[in-house]
Structure formats: C-alpha cells, structure tokens
BALOBA-1460 file (C-alpha; in Angstrom, 3 decimals):
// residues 267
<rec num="1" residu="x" x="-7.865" y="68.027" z="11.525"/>
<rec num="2" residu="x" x="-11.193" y="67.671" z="12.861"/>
<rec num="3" residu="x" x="-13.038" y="67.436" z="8.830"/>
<rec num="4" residu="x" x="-10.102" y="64.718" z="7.860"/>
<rec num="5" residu="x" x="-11.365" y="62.959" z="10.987"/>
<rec num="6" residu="x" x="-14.970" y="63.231" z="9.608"/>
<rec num="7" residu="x" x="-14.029" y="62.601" z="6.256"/>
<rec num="8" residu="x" x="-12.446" y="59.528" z="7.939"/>
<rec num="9" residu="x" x="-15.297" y="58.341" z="9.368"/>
<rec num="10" residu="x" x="-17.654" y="58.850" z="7.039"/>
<rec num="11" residu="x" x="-15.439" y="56.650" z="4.338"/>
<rec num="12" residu="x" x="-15.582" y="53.779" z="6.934"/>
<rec num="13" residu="x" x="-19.504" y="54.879" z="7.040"/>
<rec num="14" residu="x" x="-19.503" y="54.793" z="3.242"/>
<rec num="15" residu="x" x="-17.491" y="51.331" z="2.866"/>
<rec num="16" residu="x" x="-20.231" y="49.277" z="5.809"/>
<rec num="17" residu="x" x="-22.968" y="50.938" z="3.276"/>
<rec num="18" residu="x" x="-21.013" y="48.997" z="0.358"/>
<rec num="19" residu="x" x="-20.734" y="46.157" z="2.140"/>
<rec num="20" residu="x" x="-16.752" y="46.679" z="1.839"/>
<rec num="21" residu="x" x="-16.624" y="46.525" z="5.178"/>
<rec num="22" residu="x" x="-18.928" y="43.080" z="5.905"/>
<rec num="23" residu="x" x="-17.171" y="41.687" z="3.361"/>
<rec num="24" residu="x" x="-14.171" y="41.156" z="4.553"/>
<rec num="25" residu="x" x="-15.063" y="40.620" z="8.183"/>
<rec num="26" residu="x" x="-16.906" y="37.569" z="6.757"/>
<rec num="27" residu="x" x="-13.820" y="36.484" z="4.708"/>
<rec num="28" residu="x" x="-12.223" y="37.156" z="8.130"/>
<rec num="29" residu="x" x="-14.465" y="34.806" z="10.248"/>
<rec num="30" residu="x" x="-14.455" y="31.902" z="7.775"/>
<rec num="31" residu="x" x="-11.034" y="31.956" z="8.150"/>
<rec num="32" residu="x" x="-10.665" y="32.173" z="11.691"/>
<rec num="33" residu="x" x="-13.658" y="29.412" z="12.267"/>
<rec num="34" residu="x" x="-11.050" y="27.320" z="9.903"/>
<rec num="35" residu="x" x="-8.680" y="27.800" z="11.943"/>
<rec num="36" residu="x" x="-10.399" y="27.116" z="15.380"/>
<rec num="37" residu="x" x="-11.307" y="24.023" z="13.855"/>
<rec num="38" residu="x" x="-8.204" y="22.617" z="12.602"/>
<rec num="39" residu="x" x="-6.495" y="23.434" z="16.250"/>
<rec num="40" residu="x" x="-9.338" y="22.606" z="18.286"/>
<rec num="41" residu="x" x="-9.657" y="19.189" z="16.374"/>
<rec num="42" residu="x" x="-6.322" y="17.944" z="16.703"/>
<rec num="43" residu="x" x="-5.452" y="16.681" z="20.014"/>
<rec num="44" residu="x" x="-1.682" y="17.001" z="19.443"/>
<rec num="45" residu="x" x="0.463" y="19.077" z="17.360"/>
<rec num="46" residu="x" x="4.140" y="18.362" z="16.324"/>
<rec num="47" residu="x" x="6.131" y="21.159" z="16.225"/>
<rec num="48" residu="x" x="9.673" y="20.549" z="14.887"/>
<rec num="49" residu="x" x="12.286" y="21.425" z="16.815"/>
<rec num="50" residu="x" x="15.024" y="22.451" z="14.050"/>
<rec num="51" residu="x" x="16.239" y="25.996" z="13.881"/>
<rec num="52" residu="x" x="13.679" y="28.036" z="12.157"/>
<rec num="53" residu="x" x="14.036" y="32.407" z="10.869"/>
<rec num="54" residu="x" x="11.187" y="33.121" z="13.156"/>
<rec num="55" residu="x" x="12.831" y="32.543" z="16.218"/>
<rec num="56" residu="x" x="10.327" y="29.456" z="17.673"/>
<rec num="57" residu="x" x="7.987" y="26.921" z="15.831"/>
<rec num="58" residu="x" x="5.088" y="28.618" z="17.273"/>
<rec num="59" residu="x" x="5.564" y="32.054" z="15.273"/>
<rec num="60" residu="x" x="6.623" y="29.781" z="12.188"/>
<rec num="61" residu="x" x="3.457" y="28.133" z="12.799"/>
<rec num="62" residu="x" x="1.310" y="31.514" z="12.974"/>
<rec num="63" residu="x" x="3.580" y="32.763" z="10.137"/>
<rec num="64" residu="x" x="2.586" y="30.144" z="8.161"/>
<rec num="65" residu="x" x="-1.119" y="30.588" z="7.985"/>
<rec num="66" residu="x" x="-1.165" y="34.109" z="8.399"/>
<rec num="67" residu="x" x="1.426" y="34.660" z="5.352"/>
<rec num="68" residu="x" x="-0.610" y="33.641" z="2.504"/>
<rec num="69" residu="x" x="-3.824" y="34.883" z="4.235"/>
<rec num="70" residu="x" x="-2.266" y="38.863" z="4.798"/>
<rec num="71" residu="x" x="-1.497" y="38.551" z="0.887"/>
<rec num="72" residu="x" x="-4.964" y="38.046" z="-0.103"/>
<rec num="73" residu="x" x="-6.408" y="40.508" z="2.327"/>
<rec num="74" residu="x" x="-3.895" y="43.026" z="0.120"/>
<rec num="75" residu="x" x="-4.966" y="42.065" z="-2.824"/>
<rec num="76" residu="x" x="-8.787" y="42.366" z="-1.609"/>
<rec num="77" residu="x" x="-7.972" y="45.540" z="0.033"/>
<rec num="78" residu="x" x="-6.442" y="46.894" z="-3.346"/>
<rec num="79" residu="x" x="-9.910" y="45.891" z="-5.199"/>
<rec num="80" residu="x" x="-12.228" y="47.011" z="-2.656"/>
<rec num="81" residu="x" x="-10.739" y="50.387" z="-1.985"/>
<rec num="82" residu="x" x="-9.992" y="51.782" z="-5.694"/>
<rec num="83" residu="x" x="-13.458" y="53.068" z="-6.349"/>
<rec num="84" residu="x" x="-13.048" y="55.464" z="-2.984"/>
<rec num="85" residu="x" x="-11.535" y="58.436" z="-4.910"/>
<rec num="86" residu="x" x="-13.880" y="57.782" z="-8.566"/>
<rec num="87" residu="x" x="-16.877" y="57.682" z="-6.929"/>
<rec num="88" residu="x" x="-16.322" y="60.736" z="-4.565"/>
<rec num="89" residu="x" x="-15.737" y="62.518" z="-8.288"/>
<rec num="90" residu="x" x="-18.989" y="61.753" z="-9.548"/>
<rec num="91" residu="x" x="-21.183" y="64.672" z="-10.466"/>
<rec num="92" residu="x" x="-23.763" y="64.770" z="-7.639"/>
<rec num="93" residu="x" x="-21.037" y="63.403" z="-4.886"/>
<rec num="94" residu="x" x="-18.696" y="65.860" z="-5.195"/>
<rec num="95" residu="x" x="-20.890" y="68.864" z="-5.830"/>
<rec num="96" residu="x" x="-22.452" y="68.151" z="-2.470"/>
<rec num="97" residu="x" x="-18.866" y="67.781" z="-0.752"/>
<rec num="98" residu="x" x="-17.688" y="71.002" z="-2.391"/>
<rec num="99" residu="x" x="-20.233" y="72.686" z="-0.837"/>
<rec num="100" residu="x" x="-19.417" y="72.102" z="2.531"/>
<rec num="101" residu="x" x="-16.930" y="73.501" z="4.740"/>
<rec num="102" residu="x" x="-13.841" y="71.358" z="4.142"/>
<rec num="103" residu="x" x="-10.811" y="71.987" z="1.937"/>
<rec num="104" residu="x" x="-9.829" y="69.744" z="-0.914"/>
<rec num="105" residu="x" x="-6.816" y="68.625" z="0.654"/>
<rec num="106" residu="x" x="-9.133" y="67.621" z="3.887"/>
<rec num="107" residu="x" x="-12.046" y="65.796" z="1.525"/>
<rec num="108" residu="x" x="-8.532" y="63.981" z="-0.366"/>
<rec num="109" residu="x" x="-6.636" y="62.774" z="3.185"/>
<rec num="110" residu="x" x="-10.273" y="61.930" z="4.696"/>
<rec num="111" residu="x" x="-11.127" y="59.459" z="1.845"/>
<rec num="112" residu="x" x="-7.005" y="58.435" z="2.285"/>
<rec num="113" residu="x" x="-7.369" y="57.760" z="5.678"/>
<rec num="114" residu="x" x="-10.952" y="56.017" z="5.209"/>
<rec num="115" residu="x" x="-9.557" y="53.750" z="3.231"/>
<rec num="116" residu="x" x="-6.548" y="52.691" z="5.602"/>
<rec num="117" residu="x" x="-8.946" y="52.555" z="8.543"/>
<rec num="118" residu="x" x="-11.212" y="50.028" z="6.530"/>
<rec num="119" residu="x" x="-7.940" y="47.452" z="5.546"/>
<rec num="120" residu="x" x="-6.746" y="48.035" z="9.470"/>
<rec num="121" residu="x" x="-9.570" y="47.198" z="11.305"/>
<rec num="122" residu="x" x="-10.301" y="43.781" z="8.990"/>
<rec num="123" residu="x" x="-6.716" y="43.071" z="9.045"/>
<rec num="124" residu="x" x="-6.186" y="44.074" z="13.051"/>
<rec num="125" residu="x" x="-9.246" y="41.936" z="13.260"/>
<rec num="126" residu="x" x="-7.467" y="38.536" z="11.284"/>
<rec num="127" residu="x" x="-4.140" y="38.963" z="12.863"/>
<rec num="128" residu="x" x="-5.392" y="39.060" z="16.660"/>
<rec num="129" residu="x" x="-7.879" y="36.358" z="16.178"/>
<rec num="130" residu="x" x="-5.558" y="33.656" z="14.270"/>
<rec num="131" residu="x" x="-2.719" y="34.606" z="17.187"/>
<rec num="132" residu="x" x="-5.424" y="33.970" z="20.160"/>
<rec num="133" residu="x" x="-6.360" y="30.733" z="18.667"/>
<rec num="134" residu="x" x="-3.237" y="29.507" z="18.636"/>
<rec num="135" residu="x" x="-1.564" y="31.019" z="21.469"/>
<rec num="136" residu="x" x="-4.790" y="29.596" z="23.816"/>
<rec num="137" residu="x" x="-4.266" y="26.435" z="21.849"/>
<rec num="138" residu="x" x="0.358" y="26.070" z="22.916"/>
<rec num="139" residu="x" x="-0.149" y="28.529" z="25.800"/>
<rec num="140" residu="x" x="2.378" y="30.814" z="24.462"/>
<rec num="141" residu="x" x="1.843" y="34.612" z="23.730"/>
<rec num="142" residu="x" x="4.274" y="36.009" z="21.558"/>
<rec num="143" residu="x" x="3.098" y="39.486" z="21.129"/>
<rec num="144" residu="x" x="6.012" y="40.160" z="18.610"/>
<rec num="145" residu="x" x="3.512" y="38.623" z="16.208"/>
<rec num="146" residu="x" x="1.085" y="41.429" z="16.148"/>
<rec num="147" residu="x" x="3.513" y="43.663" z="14.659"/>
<rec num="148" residu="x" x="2.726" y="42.587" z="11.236"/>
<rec num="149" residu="x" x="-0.672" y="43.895" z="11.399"/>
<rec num="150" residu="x" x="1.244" y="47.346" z="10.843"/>
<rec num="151" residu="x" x="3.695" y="46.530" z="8.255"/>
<rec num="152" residu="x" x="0.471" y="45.423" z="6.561"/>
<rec num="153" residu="x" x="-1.115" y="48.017" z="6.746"/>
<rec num="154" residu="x" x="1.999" y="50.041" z="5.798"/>
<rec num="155" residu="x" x="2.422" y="48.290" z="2.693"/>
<rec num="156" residu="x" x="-1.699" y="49.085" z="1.722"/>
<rec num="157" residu="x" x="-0.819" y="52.500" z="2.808"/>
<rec num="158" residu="x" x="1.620" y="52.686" z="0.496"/>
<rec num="159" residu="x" x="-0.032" y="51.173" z="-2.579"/>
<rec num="160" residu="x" x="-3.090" y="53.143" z="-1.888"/>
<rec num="161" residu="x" x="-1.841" y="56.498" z="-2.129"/>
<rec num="162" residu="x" x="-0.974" y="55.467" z="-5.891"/>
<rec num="163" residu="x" x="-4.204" y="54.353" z="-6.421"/>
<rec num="164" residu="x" x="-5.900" y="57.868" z="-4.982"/>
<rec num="165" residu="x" x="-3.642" y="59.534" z="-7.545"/>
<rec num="166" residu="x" x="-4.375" y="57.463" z="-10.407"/>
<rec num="167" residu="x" x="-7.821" y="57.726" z="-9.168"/>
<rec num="168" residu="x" x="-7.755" y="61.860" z="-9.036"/>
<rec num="169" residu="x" x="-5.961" y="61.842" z="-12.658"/>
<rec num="170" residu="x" x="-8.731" y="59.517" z="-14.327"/>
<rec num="171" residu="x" x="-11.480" y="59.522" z="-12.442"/>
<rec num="172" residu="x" x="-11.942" y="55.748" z="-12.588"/>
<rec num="173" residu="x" x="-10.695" y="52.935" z="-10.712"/>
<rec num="174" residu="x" x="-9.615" y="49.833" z="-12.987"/>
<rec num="175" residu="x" x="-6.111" y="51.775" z="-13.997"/>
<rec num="176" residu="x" x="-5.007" y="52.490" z="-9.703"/>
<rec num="177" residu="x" x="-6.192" y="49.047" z="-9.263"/>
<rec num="178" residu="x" x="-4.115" y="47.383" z="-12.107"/>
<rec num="179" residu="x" x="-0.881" y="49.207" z="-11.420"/>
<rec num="180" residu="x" x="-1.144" y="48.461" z="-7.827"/>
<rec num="181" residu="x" x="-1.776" y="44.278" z="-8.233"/>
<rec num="182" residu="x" x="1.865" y="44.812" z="-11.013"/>
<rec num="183" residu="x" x="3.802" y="46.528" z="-8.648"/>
<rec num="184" residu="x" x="2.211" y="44.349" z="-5.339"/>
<rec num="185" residu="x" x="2.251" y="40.721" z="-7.535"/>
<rec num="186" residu="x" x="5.025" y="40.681" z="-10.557"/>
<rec num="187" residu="x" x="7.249" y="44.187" z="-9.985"/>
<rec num="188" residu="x" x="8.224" y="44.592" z="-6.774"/>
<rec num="189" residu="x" x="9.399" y="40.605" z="-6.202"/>
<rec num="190" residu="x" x="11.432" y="40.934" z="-9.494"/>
<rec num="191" residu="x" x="13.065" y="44.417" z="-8.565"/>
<rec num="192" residu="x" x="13.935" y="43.295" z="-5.220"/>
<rec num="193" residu="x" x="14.998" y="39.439" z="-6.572"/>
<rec num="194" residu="x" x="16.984" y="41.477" z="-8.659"/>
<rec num="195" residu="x" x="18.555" y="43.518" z="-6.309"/>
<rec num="196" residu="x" x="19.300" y="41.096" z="-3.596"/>
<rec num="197" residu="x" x="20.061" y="37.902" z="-5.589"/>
<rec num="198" residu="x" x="20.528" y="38.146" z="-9.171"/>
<rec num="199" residu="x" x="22.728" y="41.654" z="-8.830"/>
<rec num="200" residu="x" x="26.105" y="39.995" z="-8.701"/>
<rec num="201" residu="x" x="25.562" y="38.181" z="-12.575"/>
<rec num="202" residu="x" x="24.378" y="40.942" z="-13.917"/>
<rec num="203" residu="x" x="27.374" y="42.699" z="-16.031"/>
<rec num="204" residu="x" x="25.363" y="45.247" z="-18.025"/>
<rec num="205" residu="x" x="26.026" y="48.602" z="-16.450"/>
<rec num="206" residu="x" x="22.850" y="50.279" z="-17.984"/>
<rec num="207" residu="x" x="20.863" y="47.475" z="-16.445"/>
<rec num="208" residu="x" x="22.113" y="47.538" z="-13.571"/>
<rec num="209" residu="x" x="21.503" y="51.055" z="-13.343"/>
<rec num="210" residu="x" x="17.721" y="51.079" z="-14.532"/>
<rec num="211" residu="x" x="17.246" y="48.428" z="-11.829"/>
<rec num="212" residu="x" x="18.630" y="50.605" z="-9.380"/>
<rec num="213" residu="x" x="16.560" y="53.389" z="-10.568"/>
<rec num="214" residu="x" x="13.273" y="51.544" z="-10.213"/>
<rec num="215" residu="x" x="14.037" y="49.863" z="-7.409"/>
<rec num="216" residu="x" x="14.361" y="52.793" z="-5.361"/>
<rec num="217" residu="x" x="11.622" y="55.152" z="-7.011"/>
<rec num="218" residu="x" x="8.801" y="52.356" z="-6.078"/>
<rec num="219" residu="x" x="7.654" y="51.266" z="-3.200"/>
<rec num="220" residu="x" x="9.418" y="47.828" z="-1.517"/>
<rec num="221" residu="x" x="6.031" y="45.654" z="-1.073"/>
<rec num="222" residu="x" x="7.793" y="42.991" z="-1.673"/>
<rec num="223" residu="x" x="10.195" y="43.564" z="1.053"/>
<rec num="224" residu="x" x="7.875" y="44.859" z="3.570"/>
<rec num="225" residu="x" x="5.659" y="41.789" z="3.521"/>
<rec num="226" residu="x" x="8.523" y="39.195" z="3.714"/>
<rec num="227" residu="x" x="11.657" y="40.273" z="5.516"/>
<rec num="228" residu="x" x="10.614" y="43.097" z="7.411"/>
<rec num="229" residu="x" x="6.895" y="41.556" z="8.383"/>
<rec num="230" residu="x" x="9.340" y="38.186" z="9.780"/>
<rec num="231" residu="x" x="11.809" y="40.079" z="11.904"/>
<rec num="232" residu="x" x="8.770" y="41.944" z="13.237"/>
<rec num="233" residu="x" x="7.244" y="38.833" z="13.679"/>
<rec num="234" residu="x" x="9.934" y="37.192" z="15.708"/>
<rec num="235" residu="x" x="11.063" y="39.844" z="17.792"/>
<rec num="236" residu="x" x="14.637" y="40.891" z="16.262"/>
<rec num="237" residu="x" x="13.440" y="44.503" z="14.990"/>
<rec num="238" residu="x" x="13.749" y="46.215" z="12.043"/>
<rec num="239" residu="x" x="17.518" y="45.267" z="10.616"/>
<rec num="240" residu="x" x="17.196" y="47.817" z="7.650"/>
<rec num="241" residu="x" x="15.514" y="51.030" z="7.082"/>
<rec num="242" residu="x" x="15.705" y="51.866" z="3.745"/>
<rec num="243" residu="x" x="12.595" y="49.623" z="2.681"/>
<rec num="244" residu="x" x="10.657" y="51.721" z="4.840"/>
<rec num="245" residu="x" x="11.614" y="55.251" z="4.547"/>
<rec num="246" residu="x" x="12.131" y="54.554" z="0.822"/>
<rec num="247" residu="x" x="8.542" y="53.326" z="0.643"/>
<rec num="248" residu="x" x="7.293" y="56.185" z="2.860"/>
<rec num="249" residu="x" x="8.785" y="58.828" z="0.757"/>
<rec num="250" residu="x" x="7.293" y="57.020" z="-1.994"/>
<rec num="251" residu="x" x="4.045" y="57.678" z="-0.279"/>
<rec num="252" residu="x" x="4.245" y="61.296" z="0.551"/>
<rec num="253" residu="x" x="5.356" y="62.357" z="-2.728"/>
<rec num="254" residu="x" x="2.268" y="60.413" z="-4.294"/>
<rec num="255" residu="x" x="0.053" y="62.009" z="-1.782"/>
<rec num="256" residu="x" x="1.455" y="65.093" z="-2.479"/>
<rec num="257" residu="x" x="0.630" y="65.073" z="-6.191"/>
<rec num="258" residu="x" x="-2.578" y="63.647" z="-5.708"/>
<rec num="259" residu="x" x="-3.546" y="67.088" z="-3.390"/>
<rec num="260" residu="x" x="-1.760" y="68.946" z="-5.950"/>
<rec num="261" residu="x" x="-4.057" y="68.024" z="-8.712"/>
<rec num="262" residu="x" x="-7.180" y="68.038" z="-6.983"/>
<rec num="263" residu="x" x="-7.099" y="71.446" z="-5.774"/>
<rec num="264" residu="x" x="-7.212" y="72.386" z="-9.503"/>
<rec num="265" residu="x" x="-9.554" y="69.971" z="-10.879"/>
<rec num="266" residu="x" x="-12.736" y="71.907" z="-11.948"/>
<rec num="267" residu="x" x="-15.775" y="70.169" z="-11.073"/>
C-alpha cells in the first residue's frame, strides 16, 4: 500500500511538472473570478419561486453554472490524463521504475490513483469555491451540493480506468482518449436516451436486446452526471443503484485487465 501511495504522489508530482496540474487550477480561478464578479456586481438577484428538481432556486442556481463547467473539467481531465500510462512505458521511464522495489500492479494503481487525485483536487477545488461564492452571496449553505464533486470524480474514475487499459495495450494515448470523449459525449446519452425514453417505440427485439447489452456492459456517464449528480445535489439521495454499481463493476473489470496485461508486457 505504501509504493501505490508513492506512486500516487509522485503522478500528482509528475502532472505539477507538466503543468497538468496549473493548468487547470488556472482554468479553475478564471472561472471562479467570473463568478465572484457576476454575484458581487449585481446588487439583487431574482430567484424564481416555481417548483424546481433541485429542491430550492439556490441549488438550481449553483447547478446551473456548475453543470456545464463539471462537463468541461471531464473532458479536460480525459485529455490531460491519457498520456499517464504511455509515457510511464517509454524506454528510459519504465526501465528505471522496473528497477525499483514496487510490483507492476503497484506502479499500474499508483499512476491510476495519480491520475484521480489530479481531476479531484481541481474539481474539489471548482465545486467548493463556486458554492462559497454563492452561498456568502444568499446566505444559504446547502452542503448537499458538494456531493457532486464525488460523482464527478466517479464518473473520471470510471472513464479513466479504460483509458489506462487502452493505454497498457498500445502504448499511446490518442486511442484511450478518443474512446473515452465517444462513450462520455455521443454513447452513453444515446444508450441511456434509449433506454429511458425511446425503449417503449422500439419493436425490434434484436435491438432492443443489443441496447440492453451495451447499455449495461459500459459505464452510465451519462447518468451519473445528470440524475444521480442532481439528487445528490439537492439532498434526496441516491434513488437507483444500478448506474453506480454497474459503472463500478465496469471499472474493476477494466482495471483488472489492465494489471493483467502489464504484468506480462516485456519491457
């Protein structure tokens, strides 16, 4: 446990080094100095008082900017984390890793968990400061709201143990990275559109089926960022399970590949 933690640690070293790390913490305060702005400008806000899925016009309010904002720190995220895995694999880097006295599987969860830490902290860092602004700015604290920092994070989690496997198998980064921004951007919305909305028209049994099939294989991004990130947000708890554990399975087995073929990689 102790190399994954330095393997952990030395990924969030690696990713300041890149500038990964400054990179989005100045994404980060442009937004939040945005934000401060627009609040601490306006001498009045008018919140509407009709009915509302987050509970309150406050969280709708915070939902609203942080929403879009949480997508692009994903899709950032996805981009600045795929060359973890391809760049530990160079000859030179992973010579010198080999040498030392960690196991595969530790160097493979360290850079894992490296990359995780990196997309927390930024996002941890978003998410509390956007909620203080606006919280200081209606005197309401709705901690609920800082729940979605996790399902975030779950959701990169997720999508980033593909692209460690996709980096192990190849060796690159542009293929992880690709199939990630499908499944994140165009995939997962259709599956679960397809599942939830469009299900009932659709007669053909061996569509249905290969829906089914895909939609439970992959991970529920789409899911995890909308409906389970809102009744986070507002307080109510998670109603359903199965985007979760389905997603979590998801990325187990993907880790679990990953280890397997990287303890037989010859380098």
């Amino acid at each position: 446990m102790k190399n994954i933690w330095i393997m952990t640690w030395y990924t969030l070293r690696e990713a300041m080094a890149r500038k990964v790390f400054m990179f989005f913490l100045i994404i980060s305060v442009l937004v939040l100095i945005v934000t401060g702005l627009i609040f601490g400008l306006s001498n009045s806000v008018t919140l509407g008082s009709g009915t509302n899925p987050f509970g309150n016009p406050i969280t709708m309010v915070e939902m609203v900017i942080i929403s879009p904002l949480a997508s692009l720190c994903l899709l950032l995220a996805i981009f600045s984390s795929s060359s973890f895995v391809p760049v530990m694999l160079e000859k030179g880097n992973i010579d010198l890793l080999l040498s030392k006295p960690v196991s595969r599987e530790q160097l493979l969860l360290g850079k894992y968990f490296g990359g995780i830490l990196v997309v927390f902290l930024n996002i941890a860092f978003l998410i509390v400061g956007v909620w203080l602004i606006i919280s200081m700015k209606f005197s309401f604290w709705d901690f609920y709201f800082l729940n979605i920092i996790f399902t975030i994070a779950f959701t990169f989690a997720v999508l980033y143990a593909l692209i460690v496997l996709l980096g192990v198998i190849t060796k690159g980064s542009t293929l992880g990275m690709m199939i990630a921004y499908f499944i994140f951007i165009i995939l997962s919305p259709l599956l679960y559109a397809a599942k939830d909305k469009f299900g009932v028209y659709i007669e053909n049994k061996f569509l249905k089926q290969t829906i089914d099939v895909f939609y439970y294989i992959l991970p529920k991004t789409s899911e995890l960022m909308s409906k389970v990130t809102t009744n986070l947000a507002s307080g109510k708890g998670i109603e359903d399970y199965q985007p979760i554990l389905t997603s979590f399975a998801f990325l187990i087995l993907t880790m679990g590949i990953a280890i397997s073929i990287f303890r037989k990689k010859d380098f």
